[in-house]
Each structure stands twice: as C-alpha cells, then as structure tokens.
N, C-alpha and C positions, 0 to 999 in steps of 0.2 A: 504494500500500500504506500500512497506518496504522504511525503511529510506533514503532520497537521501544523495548521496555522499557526504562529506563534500567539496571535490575539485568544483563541482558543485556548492554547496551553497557560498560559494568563491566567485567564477565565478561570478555569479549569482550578487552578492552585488556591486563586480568591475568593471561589465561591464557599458560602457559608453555611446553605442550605440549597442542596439540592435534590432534585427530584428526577425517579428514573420511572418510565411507564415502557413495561416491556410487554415481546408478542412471540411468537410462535418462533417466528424467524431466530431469535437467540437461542432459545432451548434447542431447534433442529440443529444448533452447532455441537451439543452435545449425544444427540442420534436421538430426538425424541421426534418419534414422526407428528407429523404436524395431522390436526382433526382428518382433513381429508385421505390420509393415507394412512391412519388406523385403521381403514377398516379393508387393509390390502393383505396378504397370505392370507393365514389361516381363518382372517373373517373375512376374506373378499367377496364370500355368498351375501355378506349385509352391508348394507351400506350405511356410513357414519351416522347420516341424515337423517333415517329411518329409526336408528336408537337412541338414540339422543333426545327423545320425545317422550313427554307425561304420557301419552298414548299406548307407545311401545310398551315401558315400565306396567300400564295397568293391564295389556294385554300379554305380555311375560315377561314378569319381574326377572324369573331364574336367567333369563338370553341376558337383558339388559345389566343385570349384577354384574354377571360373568365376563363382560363384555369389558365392561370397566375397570374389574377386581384383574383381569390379563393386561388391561394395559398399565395399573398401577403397579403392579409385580414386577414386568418389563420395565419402568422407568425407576425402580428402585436399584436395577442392576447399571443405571447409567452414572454418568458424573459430571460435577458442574464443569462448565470451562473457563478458559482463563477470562472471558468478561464477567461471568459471576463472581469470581472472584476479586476481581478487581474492584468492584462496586462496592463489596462486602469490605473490604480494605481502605476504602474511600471513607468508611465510617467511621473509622479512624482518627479523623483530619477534618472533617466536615459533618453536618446532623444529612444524612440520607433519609430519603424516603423512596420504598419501591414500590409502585401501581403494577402490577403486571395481571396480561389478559391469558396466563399460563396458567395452566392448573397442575402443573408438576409442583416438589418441594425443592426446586435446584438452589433456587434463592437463600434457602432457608439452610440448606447441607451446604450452601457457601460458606455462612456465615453471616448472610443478611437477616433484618426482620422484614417481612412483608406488611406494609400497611395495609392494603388491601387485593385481596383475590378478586377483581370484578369477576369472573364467570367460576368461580368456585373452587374448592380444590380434588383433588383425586381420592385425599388423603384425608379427606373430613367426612365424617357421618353423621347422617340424623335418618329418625323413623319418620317415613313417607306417611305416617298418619297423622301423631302430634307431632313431629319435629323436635323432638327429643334427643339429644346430641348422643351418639354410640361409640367409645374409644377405640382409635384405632386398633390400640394394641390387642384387641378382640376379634379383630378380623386377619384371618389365616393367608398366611405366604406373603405376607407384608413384609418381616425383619429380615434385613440382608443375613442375618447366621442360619435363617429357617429357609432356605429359596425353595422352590416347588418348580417341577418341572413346566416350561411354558412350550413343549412342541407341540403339544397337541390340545388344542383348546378343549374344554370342559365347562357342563355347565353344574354351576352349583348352586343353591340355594342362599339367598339374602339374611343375614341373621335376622332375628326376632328382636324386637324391640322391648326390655324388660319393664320397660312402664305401661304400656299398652296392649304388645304383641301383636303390632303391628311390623312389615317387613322394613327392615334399612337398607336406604338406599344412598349413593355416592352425593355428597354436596356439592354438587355441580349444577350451574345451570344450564336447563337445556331449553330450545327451542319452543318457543311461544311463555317463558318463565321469564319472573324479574328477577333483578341483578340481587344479589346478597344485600340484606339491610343498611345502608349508610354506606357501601361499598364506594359508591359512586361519588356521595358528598366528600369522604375524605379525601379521597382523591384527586378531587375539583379543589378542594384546601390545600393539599400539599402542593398542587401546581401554583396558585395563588400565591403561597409563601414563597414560592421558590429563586435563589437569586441565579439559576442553572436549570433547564429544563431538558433533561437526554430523550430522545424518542430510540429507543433499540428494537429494530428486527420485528415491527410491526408492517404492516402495508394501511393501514389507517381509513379501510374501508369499513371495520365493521363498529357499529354504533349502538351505545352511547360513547365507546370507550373513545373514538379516532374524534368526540368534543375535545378532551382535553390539552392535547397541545394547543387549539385556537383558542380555550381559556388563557395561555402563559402568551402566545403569540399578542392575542388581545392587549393584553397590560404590560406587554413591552420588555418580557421576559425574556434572556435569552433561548429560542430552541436549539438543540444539536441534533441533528437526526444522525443514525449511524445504522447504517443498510445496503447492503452489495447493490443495490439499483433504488433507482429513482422510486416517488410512492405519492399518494394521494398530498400527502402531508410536505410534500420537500417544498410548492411555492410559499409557507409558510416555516420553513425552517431557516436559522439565520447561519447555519453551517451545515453542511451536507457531508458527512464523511463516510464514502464510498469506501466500503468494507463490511466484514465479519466483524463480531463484536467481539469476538474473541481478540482478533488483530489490533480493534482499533479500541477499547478501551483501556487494556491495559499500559496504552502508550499516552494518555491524559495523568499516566501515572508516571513517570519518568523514571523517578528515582526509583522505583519500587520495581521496572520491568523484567530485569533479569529473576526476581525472586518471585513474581505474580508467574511467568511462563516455567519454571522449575517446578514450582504446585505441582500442575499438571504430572508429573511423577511419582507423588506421592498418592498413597490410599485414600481415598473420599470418604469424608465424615458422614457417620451415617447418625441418622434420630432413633 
C-alpha cells in the first residue's frame, strides 16, 4: 500500500477520542465469510436469506439453530488480525469506541470493548419467547478446548429456556427485526463525540448502520474510510485509504508496527 498522508498520521497521534464503525469487509480479512457466503459448502442447499428470518426460526427452529450454532463454532476456530489488533492497542493512547455491523467476537479476542453490536452477536442468547438472556457457556462446541467436529453439518436442537421453556435462539438480528435496544443511539453518540471517525471494510449500503459516518461527516468530523475499493460512503470520507485493514491500520500506529504484525504469531486469546 502507498504511504498515508502525513496530515493523517497527525490526526491519527492527536486524536482523543475516537470512533471505529466496522463491517464485514474486516473480519473477511481474518476468513470469516461474509453473510452471503455462509450459506456456500455444506449449507449451499439454503440460502443465507431464507434463514435468517423470524419465519424460518418459527417454521424450524432445529435448521435455523444449527445453522448459526456451525457458523459460531467455525469463527471460534478463526483469529483477529493485525487491524483488530491494532485498534484494540489504540486504546491505549486514546478513549476508542467500536460500532461494528459484525456479529463475530474478533473485536473482543483482540482486546477491544465493543460499544455496540448493531445486528447482534453470534455469541449472545436469549429465549425466542420472553427474551431471557441464556449463557453462552451453556451452549455446546463453543470453547476453543471442546471443538466438535464441523465437516458435516448437523442438526440439533435449540436449548430450553429455564424461565419459561421456551426454545433459544442466537441474538442476532434478522431480516424484517429491529436493531438491539439503544444499539443505534450509542452509536450515533460515539460518532458525535468523536474527534476521528474510521469507517473499516464496510460498503455503506446497508441501513441504519451506513447513517452514521454522514452523522460525523455532518459536524465536520474527521472520516477515514479504509477499504480495498471505493464504497457508497468514500464522496463523504475526508481520507480514502485504499487497503486491507489489516495493512493499513496498523500503520496509523507507527511506532507500534513491527510489534502489532509479530501478534499475528502468536496464539489468539480466546473468552
């Protein structure tokens, strides 16, 4: 990648507060396939679209469980990369906050806190009747020392929900659902406060989420967008840095890059 700007790298060192709203495009640096291509091998009989729906869920819970409980196993075997990390290391030096439209926990095994999940996470449960939170640690082939075999998909049965006995299901949001309670405002907050606004590995077409760079854009905030190709969001970004975020945020880090790309050698912290 070509040299970032020095006005950026400035930026970058002075800011005080900043704010990272990430998307899909990041985590596929680390092999998480992106919505659309979950549902390629061994689910390619079903399509993303079709389970992803309250619909599906009330007309079989055990496909739609199973469906998600395979892809959270798989992304339990992945690891951050060196932009996750690097963010997670920014916090350091500066108060971060991270919006992301990812339902993985990559952020979080960086070493970030996630302010907000807008579409939910993988990795969070509650009972599909009262909504009663279900701990993960209750749900099987989750801990990287238990793995379970993933070559052959399986379907299994949703726990029971001890308050009601009603089936749990993955806190994600799906299709024709609203966004997680205040997901959305906090997030419209942390852009608001922010004296740096990063856009990472989003394409900024899907909504509410692709509002809030035009909230910081609005009030004269800096944006950085950082994305291998141009995106809904670049006539509004005030730096464009054409790259992976693996390449290009640990280099906002200067001092820190030899030891943010060596990580990536080491074992992934697991929750």
């Amino acid at each position: 990648m070509d040299d970032l700007d020095p006005e950026l790298l400035d930026l970058a060192r002075s800011a005080r507060t900043v704010t990272v709203l990430s998307g899909a495009g990041m985590s596929a640096e680390s092999g998480v396939p992106t919505f659309r291509d979950a549902g390629t091998g061994l689910w390619a009989r079903w399509s993303p679209e079709e389970l992803a729906t309250p619909e599906a869920w009330e007309a079989d819970p055990e496909l739609v469980w199973s469906w998600y409980l395979w892809r959270a196993r798989q992304l339990r075997r992945l690891r951050p990369n060196a932009g996750h990390r690097a963010i997670a290391r920014w916090a350091e030096r500066a108060r971060v906050q991270v919006v992301t439209q990812n339902v993985d926990d990559l952020h979080e095994r960086a070493g970030s806190e996630v302010l907000a999940h807008l579409h939910g996470s993988l990795f969070a449960f509650r009972c599909s009747a009262c909504g009663t939170p279900f701990p993960e640690a209750l749900v099987p082939g989750l801990s990287p020392e238990h793995p379970v075999d993933l070559a052959e998909p399986t379907r299994e049965r949703p726990p029971v929900c001890p308050a009601c006995g009603g089936a749990v299901r993955p806190s994600v949001v799906w299709f024709g659902e609203l966004l997680p309670e205040g997901a959305l405002e906090r997030g419209a907050d942390a852009v608001a406060e922010a004296d740096l606004v990063l856009v990472v590995g989003t394409s900024g077409l899907v909504q509410p989420a692709a509002s809030l760079p035009l909230v910081a854009a609005g009030r004269g905030i800096p944006v950085v967008e950082v994305n291998p190709e141009d995106t809904a969001l670049t006539p509004h970004a005030d730096w464009a840095v054409r790259a992976r975020s693996a390449e290009a945020l640990p280099r906002l880090l200067p001092e820190q890059l030899p030891e943010l790309l060596s990580e990536g050698n080491r074992p992934a912290p697991s929750r």
